[in-house]
PDB file of N, CA, C and O in Angstrom:
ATOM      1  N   UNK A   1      97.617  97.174  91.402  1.00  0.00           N
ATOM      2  CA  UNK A   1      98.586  97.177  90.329  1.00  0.00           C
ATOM      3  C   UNK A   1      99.614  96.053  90.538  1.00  0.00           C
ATOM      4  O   UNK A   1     100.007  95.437  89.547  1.00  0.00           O
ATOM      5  N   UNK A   2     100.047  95.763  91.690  1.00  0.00           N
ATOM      6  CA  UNK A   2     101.168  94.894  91.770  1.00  0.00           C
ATOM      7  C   UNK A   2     100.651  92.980  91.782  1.00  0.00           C
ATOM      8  O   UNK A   2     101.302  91.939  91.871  1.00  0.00           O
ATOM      9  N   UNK A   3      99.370  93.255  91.661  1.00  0.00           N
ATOM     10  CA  UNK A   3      98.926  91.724  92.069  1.00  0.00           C
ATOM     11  C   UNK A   3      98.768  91.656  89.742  1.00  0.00           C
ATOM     12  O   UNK A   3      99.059  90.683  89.045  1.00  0.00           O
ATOM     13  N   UNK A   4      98.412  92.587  89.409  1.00  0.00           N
ATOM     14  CA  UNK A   4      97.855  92.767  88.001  1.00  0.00           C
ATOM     15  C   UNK A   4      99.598  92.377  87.547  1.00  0.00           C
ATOM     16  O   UNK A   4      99.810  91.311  86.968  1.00  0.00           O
ATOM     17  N   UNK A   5     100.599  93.193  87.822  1.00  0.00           N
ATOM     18  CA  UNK A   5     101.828  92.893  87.488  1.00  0.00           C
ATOM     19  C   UNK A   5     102.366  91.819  87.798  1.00  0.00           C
ATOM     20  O   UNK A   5     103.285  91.408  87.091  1.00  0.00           O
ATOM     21  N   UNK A   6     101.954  91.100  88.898  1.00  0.00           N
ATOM     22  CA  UNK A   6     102.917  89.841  89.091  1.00  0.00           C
ATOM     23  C   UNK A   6     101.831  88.643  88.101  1.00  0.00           C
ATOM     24  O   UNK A   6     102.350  87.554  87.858  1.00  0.00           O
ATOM     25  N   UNK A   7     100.664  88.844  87.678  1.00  0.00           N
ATOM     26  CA  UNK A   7      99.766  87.853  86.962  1.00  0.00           C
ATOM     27  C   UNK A   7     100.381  87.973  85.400  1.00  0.00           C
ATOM     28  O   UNK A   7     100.469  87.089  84.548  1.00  0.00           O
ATOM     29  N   UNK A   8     100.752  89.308  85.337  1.00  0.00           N
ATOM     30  CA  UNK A   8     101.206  89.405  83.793  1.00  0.00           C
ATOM     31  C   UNK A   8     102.419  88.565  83.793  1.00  0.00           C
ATOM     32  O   UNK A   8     102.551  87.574  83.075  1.00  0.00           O
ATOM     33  N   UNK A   9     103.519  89.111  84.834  1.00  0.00           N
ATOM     34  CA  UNK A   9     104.932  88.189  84.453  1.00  0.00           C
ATOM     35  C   UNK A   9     104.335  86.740  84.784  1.00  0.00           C
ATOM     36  O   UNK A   9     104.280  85.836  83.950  1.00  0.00           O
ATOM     37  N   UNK A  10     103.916  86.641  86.045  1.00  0.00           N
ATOM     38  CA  UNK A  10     103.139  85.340  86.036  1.00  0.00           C
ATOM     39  C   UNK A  10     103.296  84.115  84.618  1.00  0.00           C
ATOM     40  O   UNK A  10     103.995  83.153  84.297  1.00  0.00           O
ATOM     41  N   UNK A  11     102.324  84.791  84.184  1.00  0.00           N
ATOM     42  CA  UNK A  11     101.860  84.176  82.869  1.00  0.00           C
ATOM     43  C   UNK A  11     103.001  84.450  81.524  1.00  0.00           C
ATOM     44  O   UNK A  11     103.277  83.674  80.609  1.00  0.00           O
ATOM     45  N   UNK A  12     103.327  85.314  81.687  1.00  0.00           N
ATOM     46  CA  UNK A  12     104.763  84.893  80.405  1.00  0.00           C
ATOM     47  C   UNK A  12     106.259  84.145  81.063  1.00  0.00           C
ATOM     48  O   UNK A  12     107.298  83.774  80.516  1.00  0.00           O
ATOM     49  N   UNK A  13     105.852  84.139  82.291  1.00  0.00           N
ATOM     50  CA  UNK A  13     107.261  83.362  82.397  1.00  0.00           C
ATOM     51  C   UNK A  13     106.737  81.989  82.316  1.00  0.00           C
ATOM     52  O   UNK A  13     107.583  81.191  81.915  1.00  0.00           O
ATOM     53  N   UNK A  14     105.410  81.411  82.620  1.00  0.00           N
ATOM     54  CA  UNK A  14     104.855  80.193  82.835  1.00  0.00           C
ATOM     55  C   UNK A  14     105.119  79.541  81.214  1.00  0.00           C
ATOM     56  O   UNK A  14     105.116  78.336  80.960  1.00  0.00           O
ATOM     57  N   UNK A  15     105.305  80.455  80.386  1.00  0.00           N
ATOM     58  CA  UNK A  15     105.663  80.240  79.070  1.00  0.00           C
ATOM     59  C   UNK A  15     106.818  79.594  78.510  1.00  0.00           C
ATOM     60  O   UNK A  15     107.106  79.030  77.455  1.00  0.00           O
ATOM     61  N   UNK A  16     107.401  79.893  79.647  1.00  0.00           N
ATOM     62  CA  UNK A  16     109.029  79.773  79.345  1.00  0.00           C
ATOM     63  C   UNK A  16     109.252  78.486  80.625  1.00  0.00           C
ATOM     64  O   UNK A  16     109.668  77.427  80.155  1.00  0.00           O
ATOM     65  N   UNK A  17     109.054  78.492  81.907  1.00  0.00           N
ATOM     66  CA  UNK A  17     109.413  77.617  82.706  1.00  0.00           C
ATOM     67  C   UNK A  17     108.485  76.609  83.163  1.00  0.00           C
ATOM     68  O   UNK A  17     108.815  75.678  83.898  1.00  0.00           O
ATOM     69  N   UNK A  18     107.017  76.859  82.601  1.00  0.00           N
ATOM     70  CA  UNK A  18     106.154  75.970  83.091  1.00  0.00           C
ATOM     71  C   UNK A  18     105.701  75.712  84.754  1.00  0.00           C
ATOM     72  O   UNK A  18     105.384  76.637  85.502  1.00  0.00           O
ATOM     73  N   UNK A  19     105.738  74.423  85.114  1.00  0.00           N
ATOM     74  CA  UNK A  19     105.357  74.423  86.405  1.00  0.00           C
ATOM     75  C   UNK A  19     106.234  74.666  87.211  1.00  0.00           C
ATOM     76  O   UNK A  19     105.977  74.822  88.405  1.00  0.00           O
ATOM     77  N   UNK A  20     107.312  74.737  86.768  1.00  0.00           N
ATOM     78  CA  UNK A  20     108.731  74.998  87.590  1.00  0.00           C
ATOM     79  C   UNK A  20     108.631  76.157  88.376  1.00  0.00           C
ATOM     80  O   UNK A  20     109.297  76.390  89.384  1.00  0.00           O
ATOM     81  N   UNK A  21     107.618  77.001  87.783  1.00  0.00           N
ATOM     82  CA  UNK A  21     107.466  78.155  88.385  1.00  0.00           C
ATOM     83  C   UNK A  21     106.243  78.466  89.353  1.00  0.00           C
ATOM     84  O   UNK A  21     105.180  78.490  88.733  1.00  0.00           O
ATOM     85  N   UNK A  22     106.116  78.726  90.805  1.00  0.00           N
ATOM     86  CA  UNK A  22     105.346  78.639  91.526  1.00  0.00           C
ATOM     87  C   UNK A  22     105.057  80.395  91.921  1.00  0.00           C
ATOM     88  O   UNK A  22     105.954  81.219  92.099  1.00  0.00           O
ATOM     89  N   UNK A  23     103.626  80.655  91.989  1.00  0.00           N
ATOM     90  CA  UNK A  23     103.508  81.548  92.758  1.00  0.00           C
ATOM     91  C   UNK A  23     102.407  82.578  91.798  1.00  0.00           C
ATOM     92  O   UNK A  23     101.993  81.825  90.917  1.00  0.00           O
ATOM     93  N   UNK A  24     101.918  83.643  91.648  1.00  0.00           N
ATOM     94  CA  UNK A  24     102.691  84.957  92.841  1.00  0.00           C
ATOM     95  C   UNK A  24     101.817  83.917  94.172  1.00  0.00           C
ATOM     96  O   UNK A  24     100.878  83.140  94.000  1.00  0.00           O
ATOM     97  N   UNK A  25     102.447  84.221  95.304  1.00  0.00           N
ATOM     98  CA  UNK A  25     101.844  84.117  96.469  1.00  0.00           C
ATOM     99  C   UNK A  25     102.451  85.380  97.417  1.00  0.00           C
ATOM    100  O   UNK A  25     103.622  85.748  97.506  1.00  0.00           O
ATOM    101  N   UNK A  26     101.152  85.961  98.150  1.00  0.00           N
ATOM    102  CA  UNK A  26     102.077  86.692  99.908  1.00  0.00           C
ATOM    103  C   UNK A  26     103.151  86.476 100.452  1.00  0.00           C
ATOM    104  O   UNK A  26     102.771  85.622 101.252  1.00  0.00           O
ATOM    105  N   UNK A  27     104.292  86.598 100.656  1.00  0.00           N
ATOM    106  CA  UNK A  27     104.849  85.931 101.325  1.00  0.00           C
ATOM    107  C   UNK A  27     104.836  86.004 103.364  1.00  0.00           C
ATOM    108  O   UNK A  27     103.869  86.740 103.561  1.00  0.00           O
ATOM    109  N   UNK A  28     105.110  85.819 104.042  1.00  0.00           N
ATOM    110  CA  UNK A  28     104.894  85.699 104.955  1.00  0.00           C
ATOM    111  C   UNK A  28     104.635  87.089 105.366  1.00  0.00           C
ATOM    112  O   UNK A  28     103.431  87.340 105.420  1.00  0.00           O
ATOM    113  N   UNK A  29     105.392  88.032 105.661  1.00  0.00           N
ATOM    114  CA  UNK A  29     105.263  89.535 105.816  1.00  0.00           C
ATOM    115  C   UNK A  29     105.216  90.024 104.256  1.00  0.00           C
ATOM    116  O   UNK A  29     106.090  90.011 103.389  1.00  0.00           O
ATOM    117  N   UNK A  30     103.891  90.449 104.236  1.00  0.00           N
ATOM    118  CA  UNK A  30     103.352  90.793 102.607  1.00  0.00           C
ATOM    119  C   UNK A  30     103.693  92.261 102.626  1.00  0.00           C
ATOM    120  O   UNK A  30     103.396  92.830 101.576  1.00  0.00           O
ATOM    121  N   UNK A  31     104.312  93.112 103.670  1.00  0.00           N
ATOM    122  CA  UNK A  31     104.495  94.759 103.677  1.00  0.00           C
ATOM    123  C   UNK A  31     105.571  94.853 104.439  1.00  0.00           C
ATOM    124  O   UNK A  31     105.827  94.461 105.578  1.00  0.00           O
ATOM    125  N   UNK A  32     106.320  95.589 103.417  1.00  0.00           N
ATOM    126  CA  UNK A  32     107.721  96.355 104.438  1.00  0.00           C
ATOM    127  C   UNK A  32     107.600  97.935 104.188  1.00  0.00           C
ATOM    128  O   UNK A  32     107.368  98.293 103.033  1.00  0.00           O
ATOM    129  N   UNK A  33     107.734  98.852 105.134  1.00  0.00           N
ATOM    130  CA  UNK A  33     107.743 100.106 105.060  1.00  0.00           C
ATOM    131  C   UNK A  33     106.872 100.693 103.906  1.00  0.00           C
ATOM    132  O   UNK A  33     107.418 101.528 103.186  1.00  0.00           O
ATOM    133  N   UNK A  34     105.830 100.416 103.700  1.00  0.00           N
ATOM    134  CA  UNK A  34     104.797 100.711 103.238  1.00  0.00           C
ATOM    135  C   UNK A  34     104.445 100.152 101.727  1.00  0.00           C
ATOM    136  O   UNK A  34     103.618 100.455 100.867  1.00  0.00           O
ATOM    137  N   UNK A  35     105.566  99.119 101.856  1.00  0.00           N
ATOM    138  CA  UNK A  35     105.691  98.129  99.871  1.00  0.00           C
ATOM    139  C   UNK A  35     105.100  97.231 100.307  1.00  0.00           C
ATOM    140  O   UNK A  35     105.455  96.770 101.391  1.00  0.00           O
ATOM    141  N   UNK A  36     103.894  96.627  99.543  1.00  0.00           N
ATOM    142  CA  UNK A  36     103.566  95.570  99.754  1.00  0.00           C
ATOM    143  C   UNK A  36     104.272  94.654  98.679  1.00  0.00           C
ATOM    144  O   UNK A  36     104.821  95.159  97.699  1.00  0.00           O
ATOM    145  N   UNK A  37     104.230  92.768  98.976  1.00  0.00           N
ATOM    146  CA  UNK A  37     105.667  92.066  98.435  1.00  0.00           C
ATOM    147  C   UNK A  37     104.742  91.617  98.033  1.00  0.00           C
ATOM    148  O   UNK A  37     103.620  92.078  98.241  1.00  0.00           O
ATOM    149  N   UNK A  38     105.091  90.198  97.086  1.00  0.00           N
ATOM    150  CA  UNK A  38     104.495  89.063  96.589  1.00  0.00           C
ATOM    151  C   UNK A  38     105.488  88.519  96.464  1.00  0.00           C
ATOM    152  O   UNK A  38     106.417  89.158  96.958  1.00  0.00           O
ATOM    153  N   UNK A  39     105.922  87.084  95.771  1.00  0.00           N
ATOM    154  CA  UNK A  39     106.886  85.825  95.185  1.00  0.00           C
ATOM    155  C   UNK A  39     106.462  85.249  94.314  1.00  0.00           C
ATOM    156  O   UNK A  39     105.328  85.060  93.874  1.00  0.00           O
ATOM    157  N   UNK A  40     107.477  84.937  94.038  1.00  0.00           N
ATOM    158  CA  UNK A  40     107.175  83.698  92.924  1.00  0.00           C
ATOM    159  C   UNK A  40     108.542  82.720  93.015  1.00  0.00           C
ATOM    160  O   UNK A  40     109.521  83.382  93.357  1.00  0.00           O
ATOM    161  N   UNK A  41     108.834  81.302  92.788  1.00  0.00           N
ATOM    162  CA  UNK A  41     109.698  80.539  93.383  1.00  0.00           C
ATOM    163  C   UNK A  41     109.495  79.482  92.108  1.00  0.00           C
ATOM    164  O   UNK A  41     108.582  78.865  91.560  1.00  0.00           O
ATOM    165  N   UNK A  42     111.441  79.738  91.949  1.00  0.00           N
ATOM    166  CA  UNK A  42     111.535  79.058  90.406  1.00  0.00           C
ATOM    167  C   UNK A  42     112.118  78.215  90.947  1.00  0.00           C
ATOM    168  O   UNK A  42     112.841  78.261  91.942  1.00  0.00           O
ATOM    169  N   UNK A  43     111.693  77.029  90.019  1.00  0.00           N
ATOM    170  CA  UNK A  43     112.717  76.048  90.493  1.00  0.00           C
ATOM    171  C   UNK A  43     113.545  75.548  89.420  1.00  0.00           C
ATOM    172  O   UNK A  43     113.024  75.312  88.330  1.00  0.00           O
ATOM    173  N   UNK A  44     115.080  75.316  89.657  1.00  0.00           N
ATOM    174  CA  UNK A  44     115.675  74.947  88.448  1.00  0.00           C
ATOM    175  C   UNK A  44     116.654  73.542  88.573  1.00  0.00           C
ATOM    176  O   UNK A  44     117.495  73.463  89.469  1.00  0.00           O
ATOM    177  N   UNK A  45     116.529  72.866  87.959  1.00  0.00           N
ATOM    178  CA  UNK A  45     117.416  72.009  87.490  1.00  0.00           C
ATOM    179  C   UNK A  45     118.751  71.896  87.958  1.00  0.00           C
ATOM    180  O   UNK A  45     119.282  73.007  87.948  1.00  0.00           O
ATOM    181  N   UNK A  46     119.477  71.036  88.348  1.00  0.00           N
ATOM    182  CA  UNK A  46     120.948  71.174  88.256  1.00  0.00           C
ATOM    183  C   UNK A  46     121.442  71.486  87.175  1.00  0.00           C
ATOM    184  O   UNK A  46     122.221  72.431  87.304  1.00  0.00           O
ATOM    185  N   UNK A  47     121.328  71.054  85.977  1.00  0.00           N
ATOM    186  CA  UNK A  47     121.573  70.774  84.730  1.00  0.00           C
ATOM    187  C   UNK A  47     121.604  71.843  83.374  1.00  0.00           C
ATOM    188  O   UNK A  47     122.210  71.863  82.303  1.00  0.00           O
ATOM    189  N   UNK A  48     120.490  72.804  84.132  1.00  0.00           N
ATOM    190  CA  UNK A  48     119.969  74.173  83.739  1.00  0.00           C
ATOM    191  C   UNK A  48     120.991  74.891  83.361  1.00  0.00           C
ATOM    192  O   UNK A  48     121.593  75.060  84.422  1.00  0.00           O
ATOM    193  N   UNK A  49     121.438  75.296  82.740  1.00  0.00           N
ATOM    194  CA  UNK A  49     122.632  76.564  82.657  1.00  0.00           C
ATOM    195  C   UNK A  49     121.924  77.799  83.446  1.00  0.00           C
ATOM    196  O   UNK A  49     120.789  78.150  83.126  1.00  0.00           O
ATOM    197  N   UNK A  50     122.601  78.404  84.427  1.00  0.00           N
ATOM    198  CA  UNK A  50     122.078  79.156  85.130  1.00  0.00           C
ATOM    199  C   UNK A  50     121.593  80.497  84.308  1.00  0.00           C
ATOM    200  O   UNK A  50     120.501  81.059  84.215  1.00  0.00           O
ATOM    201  N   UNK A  51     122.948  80.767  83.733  1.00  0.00           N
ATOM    202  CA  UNK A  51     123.197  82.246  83.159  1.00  0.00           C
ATOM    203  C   UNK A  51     122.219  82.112  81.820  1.00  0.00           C
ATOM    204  O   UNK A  51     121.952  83.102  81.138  1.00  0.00           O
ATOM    205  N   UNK A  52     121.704  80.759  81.509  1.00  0.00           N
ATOM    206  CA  UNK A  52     120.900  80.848  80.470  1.00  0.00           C
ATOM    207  C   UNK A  52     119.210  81.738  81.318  1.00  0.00           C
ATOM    208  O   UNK A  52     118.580  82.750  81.010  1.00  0.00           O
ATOM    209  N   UNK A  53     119.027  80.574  82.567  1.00  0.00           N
ATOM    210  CA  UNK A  53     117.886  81.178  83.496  1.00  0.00           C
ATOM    211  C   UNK A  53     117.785  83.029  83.634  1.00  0.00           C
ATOM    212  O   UNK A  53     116.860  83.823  83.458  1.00  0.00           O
ATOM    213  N   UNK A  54     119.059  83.166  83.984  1.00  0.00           N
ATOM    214  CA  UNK A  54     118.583  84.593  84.507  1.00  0.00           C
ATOM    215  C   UNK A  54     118.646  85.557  82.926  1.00  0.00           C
ATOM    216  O   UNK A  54     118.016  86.608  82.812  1.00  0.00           O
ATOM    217  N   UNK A  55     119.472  85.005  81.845  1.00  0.00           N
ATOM    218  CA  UNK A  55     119.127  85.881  81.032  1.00  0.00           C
ATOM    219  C   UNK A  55     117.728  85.913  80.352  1.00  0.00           C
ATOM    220  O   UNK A  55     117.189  86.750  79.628  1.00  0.00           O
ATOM    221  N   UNK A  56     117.407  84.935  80.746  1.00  0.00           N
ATOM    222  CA  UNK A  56     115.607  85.037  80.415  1.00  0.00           C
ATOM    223  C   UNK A  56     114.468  85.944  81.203  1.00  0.00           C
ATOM    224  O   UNK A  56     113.464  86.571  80.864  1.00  0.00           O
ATOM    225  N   UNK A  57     115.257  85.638  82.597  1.00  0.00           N
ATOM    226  CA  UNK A  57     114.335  86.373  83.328  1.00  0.00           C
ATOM    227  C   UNK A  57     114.840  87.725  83.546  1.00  0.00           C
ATOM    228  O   UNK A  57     114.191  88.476  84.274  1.00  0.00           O
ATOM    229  N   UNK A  58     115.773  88.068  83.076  1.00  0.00           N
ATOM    230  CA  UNK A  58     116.347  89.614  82.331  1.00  0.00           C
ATOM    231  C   UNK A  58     115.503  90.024  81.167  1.00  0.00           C
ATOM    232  O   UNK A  58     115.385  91.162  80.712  1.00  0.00           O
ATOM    233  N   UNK A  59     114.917  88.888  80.743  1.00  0.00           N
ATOM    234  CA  UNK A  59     114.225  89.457  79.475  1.00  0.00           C
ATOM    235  C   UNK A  59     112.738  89.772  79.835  1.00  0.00           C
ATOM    236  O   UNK A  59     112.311  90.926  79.877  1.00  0.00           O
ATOM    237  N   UNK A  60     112.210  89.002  80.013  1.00  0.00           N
ATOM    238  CA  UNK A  60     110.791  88.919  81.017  1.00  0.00           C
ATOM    239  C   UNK A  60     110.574  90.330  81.883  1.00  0.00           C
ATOM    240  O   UNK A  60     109.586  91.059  81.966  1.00  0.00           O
ATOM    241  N   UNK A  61     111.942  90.424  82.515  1.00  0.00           N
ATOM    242  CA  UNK A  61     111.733  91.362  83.625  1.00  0.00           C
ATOM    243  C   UNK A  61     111.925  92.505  82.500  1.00  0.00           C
ATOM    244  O   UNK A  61     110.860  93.122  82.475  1.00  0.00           O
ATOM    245  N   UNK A  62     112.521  92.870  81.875  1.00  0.00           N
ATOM    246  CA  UNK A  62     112.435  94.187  80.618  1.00  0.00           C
ATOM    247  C   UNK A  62     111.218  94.738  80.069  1.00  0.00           C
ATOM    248  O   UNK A  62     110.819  95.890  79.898  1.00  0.00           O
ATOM    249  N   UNK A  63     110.538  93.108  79.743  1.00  0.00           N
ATOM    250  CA  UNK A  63     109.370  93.560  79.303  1.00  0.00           C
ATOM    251  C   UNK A  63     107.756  93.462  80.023  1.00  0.00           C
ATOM    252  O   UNK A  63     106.604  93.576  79.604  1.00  0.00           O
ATOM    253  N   UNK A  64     108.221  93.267  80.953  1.00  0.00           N
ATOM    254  CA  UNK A  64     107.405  94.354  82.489  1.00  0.00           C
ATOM    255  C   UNK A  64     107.698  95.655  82.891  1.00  0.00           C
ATOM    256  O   UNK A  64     106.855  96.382  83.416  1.00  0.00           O
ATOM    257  N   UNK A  65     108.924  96.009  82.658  1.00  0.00           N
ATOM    258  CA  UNK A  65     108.576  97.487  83.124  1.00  0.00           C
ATOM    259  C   UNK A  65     108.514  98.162  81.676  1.00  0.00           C
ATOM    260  O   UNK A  65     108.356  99.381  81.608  1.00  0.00           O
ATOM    261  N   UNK A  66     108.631  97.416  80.554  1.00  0.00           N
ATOM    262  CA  UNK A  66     108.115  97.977  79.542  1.00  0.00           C
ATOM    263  C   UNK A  66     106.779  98.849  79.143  1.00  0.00           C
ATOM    264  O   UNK A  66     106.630  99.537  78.133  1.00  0.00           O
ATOM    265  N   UNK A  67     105.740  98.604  80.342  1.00  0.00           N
ATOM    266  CA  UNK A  67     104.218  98.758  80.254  1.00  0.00           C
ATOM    267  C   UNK A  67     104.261 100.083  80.964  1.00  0.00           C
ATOM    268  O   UNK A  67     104.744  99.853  82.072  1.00  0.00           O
ATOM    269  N   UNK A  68     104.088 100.873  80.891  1.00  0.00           N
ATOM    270  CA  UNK A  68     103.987 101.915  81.806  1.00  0.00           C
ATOM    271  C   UNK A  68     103.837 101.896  82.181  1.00  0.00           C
ATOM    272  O   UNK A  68     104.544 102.497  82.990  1.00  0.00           O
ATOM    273  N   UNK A  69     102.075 100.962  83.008  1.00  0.00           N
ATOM    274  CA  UNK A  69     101.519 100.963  84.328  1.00  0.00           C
ATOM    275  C   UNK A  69     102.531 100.171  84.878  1.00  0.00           C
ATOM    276  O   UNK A  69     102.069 100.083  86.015  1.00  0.00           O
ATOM    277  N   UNK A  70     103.637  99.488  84.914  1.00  0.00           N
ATOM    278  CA  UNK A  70     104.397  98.532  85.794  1.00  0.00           C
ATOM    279  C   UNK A  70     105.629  99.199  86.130  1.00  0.00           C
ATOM    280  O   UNK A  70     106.339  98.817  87.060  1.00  0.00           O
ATOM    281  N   UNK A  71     105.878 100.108  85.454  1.00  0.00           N
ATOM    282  CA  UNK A  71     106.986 100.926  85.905  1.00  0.00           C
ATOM    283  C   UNK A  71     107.340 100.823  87.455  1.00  0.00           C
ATOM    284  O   UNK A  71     108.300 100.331  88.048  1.00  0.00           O
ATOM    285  N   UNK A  72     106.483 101.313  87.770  1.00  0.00           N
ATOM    286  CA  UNK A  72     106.704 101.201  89.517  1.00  0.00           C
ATOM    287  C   UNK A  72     106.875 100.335  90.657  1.00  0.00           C
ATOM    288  O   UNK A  72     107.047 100.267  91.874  1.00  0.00           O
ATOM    289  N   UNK A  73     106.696  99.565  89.316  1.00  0.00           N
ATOM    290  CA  UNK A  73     107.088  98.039  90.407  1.00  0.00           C
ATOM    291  C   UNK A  73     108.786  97.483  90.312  1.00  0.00           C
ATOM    292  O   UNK A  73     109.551  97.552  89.351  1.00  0.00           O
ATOM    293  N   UNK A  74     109.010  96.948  91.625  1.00  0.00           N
ATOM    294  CA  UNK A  74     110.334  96.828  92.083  1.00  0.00           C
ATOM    295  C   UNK A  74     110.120  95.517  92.056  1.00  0.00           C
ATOM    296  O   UNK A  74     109.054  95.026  92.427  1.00  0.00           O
ATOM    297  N   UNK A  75     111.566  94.522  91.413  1.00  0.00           N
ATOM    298  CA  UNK A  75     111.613  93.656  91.418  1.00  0.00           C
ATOM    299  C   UNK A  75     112.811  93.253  91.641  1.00  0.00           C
ATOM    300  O   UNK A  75     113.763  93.541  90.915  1.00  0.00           O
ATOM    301  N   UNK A  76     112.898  92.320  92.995  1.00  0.00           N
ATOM    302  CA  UNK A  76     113.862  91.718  93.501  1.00  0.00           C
ATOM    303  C   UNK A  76     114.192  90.310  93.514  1.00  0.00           C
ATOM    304  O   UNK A  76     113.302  89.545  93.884  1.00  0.00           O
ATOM    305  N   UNK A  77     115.571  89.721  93.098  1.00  0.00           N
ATOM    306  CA  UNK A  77     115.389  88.658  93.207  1.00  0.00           C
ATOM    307  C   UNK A  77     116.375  87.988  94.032  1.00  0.00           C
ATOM    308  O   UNK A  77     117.442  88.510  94.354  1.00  0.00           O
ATOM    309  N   UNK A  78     116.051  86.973  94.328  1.00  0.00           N
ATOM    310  CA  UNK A  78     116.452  86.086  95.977  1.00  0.00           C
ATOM    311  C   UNK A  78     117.203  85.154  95.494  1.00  0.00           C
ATOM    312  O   UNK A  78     116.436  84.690  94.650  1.00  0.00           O
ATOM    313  N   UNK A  79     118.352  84.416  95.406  1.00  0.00           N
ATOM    314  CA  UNK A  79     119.089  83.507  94.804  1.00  0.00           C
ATOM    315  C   UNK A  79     119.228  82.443  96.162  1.00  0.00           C
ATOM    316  O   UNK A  79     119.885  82.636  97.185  1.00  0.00           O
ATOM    317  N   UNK A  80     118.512  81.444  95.857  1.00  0.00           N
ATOM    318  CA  UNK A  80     118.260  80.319  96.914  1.00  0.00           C
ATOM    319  C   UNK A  80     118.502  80.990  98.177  1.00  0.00           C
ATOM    320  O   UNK A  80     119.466  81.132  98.929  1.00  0.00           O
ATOM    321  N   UNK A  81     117.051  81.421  98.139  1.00  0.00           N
ATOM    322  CA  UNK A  81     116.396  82.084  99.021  1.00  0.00           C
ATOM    323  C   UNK A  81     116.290  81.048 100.612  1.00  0.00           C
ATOM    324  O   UNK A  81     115.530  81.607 101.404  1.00  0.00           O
ATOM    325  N   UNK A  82     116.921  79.638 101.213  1.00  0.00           N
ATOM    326  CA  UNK A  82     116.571  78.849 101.868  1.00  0.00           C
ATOM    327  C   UNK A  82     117.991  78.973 102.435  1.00  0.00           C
ATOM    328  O   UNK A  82     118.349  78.252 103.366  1.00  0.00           O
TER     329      UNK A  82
END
């Protein structure tokens, strides 16, 4: 379910950000306390209005747990994650 869920947002955010957007991939430790993780790694612009970025991916992310089967998926996000 969670590899099916990250292909769906996958693919509608690729809609919106294009190649900017990398992933799903494993990330290094793919399981914490029995969750397995995935990523995905946006990349943005200086120039970008931020609050424009995340209200998109406020929207995106709405309509993922919109699906019933995705309900259960937890989605966290990492703000320059480096």
């Amino acid at each position: 379910m969670l590899w099916k869920a990250a292909a769906t947002f996958g693919t509608e955010a690729r809609t919106r950000f294009g190649r900017r957007l990398l992933g799903p991939e494993p990330p290094a430790v793919d399981r914490i306390r029995g969750q397995f993780r995935l990523q995905f790694l946006l990349k943005i612009e200086k120039q970008l209005p931020v609050a424009a970025v995340k209200k998109e991916l406020s929207g995106l992310f709405d309509r993922l747990h919109a699906v019933p089967e995705f309900r259960p998926v937890d989605i966290v996000v990492d703000v320059d994650p480096q």
